[in-house]
C-alpha positions as CSV (number, residue, x, y, z in Angstrom):
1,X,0.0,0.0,0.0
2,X,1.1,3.2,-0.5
3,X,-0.1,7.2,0.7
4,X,1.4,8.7,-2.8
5,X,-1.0,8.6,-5.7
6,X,1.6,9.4,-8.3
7,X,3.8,7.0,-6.7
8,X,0.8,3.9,-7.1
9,X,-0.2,5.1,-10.4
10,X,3.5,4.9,-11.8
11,X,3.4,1.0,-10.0
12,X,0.4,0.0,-11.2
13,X,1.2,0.8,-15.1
14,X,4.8,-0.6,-14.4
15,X,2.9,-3.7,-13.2
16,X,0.1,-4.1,-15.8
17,X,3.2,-3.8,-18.4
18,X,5.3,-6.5,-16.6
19,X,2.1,-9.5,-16.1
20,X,0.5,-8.2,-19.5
21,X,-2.6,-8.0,-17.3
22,X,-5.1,-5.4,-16.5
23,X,-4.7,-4.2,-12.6
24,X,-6.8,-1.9,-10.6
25,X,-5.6,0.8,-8.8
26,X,-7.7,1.3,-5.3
27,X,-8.1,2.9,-2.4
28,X,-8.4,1.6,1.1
29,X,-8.9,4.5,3.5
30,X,-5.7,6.7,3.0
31,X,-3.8,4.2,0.9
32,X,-3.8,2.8,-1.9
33,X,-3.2,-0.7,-3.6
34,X,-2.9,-2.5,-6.5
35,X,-3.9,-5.7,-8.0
36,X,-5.1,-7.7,-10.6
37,X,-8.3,-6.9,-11.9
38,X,-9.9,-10.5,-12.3
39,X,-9.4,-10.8,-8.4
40,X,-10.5,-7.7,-7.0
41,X,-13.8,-8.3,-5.4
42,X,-13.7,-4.6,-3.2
43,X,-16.0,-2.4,-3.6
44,X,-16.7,-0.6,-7.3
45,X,-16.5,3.0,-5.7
46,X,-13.2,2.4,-4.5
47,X,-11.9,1.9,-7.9
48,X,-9.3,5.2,-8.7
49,X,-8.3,4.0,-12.1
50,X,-8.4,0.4,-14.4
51,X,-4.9,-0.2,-16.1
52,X,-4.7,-2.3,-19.4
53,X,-1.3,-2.7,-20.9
54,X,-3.3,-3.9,-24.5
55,X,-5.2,-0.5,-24.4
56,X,-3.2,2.1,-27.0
57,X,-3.0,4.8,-24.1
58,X,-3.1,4.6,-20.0
């Protein structure tokens, strides 16, 4: 988890671009995580932002 939104955003594009997998950036009180999208099961409003490394822009 981290407290740095640029700092998660920069991991979670670095990490959809290494697995080749879509990942969900979320947040969890005054952190925020990431993981892969076909396993997050938190709630839809804490969603900040859907990566997809096969999407032409992030």
């Amino acid at each position: 988890m981290s407290h740095n939104l640029d700092l998660a955003q920069n991991h979670a594009w670095d990490l959809a671009r290494t697995l080749m997998v879509p990942v969900i950036l979320f947040q969890s009180e005054d952190a925020f995580g990431v993981m892969v999208a076909s396993e997050y099961d938190g709630d839809e409003d804490s969603i900040v932002h859907e990566y997809d490394p096969w999407s032409p822009a992030h």
